[in-house]
N, C-alpha and C positions, 0 to 999 in steps of 0.2 A: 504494500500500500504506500501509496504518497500523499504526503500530508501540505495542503499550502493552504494560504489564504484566500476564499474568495465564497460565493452564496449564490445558489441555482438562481437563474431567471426565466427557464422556461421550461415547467416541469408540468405531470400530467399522474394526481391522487398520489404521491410518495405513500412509504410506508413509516408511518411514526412508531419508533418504537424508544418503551422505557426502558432505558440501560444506560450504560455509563459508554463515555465517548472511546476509551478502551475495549469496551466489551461488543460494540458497536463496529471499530478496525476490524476486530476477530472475525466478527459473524461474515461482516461482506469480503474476508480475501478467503472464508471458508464456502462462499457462494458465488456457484459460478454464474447464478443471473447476474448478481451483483456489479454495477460498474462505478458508482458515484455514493458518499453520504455526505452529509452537511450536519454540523454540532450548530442544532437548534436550540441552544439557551441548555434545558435540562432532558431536551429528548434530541433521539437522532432520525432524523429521515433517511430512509431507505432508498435509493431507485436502483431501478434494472436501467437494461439496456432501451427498453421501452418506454421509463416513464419522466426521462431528463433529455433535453433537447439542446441548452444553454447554458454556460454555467459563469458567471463575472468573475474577473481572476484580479483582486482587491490587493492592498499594501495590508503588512501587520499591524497596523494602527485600527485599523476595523476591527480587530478584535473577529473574526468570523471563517472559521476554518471550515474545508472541506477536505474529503479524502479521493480518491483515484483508483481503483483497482487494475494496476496494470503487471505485463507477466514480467516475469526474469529469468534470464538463464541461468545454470547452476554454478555462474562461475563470476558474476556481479553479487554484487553489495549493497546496501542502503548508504554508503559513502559518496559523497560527492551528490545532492541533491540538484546543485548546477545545473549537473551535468544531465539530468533527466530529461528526456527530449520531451516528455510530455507539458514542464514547463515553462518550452521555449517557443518561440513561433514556428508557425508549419504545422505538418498532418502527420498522424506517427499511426502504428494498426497495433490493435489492440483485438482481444477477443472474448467471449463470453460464452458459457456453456450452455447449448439449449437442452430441449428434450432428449435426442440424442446425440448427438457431436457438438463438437466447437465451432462457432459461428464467429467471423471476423466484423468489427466496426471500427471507422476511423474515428479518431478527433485531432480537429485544428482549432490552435491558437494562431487568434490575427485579432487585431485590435484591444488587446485584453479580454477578449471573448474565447472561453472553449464550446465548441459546436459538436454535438457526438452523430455521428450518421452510423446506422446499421447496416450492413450489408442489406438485409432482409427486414422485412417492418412484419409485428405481429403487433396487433394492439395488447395492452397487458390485463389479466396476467399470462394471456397465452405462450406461448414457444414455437420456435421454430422446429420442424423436423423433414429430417432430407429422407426424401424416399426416391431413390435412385436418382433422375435429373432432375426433377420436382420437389421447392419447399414447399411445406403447407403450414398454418399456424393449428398448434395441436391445443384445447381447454379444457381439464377438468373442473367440473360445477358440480357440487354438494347442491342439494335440495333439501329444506326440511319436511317435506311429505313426500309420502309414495306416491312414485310416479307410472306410465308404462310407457312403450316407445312414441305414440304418438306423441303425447304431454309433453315427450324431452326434446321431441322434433322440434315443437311447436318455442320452445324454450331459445333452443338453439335460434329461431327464426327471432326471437325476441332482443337476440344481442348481434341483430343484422347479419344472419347467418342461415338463412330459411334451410329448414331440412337438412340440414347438415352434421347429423350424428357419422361421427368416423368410428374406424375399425381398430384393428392390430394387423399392421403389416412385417412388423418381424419379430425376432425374438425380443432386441434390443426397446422396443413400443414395448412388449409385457414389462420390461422390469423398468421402464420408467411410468409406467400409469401402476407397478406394484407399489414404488417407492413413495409415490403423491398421493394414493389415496389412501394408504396409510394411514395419512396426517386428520383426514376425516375419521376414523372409526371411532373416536372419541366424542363425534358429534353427531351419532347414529342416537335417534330415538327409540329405535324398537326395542322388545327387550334381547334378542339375540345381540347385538351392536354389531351386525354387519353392514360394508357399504356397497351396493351394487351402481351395476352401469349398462346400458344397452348401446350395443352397437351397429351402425350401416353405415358401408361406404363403398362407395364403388370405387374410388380413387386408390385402393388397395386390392391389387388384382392376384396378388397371390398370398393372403394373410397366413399369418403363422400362430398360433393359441397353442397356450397352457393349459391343458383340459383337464380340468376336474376328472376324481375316478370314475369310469363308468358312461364318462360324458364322450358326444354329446348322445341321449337315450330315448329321442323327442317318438324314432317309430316304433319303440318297446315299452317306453311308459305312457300313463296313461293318456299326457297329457298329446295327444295325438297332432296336431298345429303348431310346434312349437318352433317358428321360423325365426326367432330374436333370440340374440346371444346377453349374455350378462357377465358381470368380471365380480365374481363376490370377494368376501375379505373378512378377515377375522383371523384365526390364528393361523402360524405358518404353513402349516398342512391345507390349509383351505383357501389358497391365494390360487384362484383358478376358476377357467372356461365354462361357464354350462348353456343348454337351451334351455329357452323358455316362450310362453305364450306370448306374442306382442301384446295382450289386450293385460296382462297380468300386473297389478301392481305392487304383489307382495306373493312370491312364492307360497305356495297354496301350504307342503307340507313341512313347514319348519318357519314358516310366517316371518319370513325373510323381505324385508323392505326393499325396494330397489331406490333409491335415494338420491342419486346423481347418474351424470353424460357425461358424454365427451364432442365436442363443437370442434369442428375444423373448418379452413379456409385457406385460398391460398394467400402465400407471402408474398410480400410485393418486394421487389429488387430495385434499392433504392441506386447502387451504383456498379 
C-alpha cells in the first residue's frame, strides 16, 4: 500500500467501514477488489475498482490521507516513496482481482488529479469474469424471502438486467460463487440456514457443476419438471449442484429456502 495525501472526488456508494486506519491498510492490500481508501475522520471508506473514479492529490497540511493499492515485485521495498511512479505524473497499470482472474486498470496523475480507468467497467458490486474471449459482469444478491426463478429473473430485470440469471461455466465460477455466498448463510432466515441460487444462461455453453450426491435426480424423483438448477450451502459437504422445480420457492423436503441469484451482463471495455 501507498500512503499520500489527498480525498476522493468522484466516487460512486464507498464502503464505510468502522476500524482503525491501520486495520483499514490490512483489509484493502488483503483484497483484491480493493484499489483506493480514504481516512475519513474516525471511519475509513472502502472503494473497488468500480466505485472511485477521481481522487485530488493534496499537500500534508490538509491533514487528509489516502491509500493506493498497488502490486510489487519480490525484490522492491516500501523505500524510496519518491520514487513511486504512482505519485508522479503519467499513467502506470495496476490490477485488481475479479471473480476469477486478474483484471488490469490504469491510473494517471496530470494536474494533481488521479483518474482510475478499468480495463472493463462492471457497475459495483458486480465483477468481472473472462469466459474465454468474452467478459461479463458476474452478481450475487441475497434476498430476504423465498424466491423461485421467475421472481429472480424479474429481480435481475430490476437492477437493469432483464432476465439475466447466469450459470456456472467452469470449475473456477463454482469456487468463486462457493466463497461469496458463504458470506450470506448467516443471513439465511429459514430454520435450516441454507442459501440457494437458481440459475440460466445461455452465454455458458458448456457449464461445469459440482453436483450434489445423487444429483441431478429430476427423472427418478418425484418431482418430475424439474428444469432449474440451485447452488445450496451450508456445511462443507453440502456446497453443491441440484434440480429443482422452477415454480418452487423452498425445497418441498427439507424446507430449504432459495434466497438469492446470480445477475450477469456484459463488460464494457473501456480501453
Amino acid at each position: 500500500m501507498v500512503v499520500t495525501w489527498g480525498e476522493p472526488l468522484l466516487t460512486t456508494e464507498p464502503t464505510i467501514l468502522d476500524i482503525s486506519w491501520e486495520e483499514c491498510l490490512q483489509k484493502c492490500w488483503s483484497d483484491g477488489r480493493c484499489v483506493m481508501i480514504y481516512d475519513n475522520t474516525s471511519t475509513c471508506e472502502y472503494h473497488s475498482i468500480q466505485q472511485v473514479t477521481t481522487v485530488q492529490k493534496l499537500s500534508e497540511n490538509n491533514n487528509s490521507r489516502v491509500a493506493f493499492r498497488v502490486p510489487y515485485s519480490v525484490n522492491e521495498t516500501c523505500e524510496g516513496s519518491d520514487n513511486e511512479s504512482i505519485l508522479r505524473s503519467g499513467t502506470v497499470q495496476s490490477f485488481y482481482q475479479g471473480a476469477v482472474q486478474m483484471f488490469p486498470y490504469e491510473v494517471t496523475l496530470q494536474n494533481d488529479i488521479w483518474k482510475f480507468t478499468p480495463e472493463f467497467s462492471c457497475e459495483f458490486p458486480s465483477s468481472p469474469v473472462q469466459r474465454g474471449n468474452v467478459t461479463v459482469c458476474m452478481e450475487v444478491v441475497h434476498t430476504t424471502e423465498c424466491i423461485n426463478r421467475t421472481e429472480a429473473a424479474a429481480k435481475c430485470g430490476n437492477l437493469g438486467i432483464p432476465d439475466s440469471l447466469m450459470g456456472i461455466a467452469s470449475k473456477e465460477e463454482n469456487q468463486y460463487l462457493r466463497s461469496i455466498s458463504t458470506n450470506y448463510v448467516s443471513k439465511q432466515k429459514t430454520p435450516t440456514y441454507y442459501t440457494e441460487f437458481d440459475f440460466s444462461d445461455p452465454t455458458a455453453p458448456d457449464p461445469q457443476f459440482d453436483w450434489l450426491p445423487n444429483q441431478p435426480d429430476a427423472l427418478t424423483a418425484y418431482e418430475a419438471e424439474s428444469n432449474c438448477l440451485y447452488l445450496r450451502f451450508g456445511s462443507e459437504a453440502y456446497v453443491a449442484i441440484g434440480d429443482t422445480q422452477c415454480t418452487d420457492v423452498v425445497f418441498p423436503s427439507i424446507d430449504m429456502c432459495y434466497s438469492g441469484y446470480l445477475c450477469g451482463s456484459d463488460a464494457v471495455k473501456n480501453y
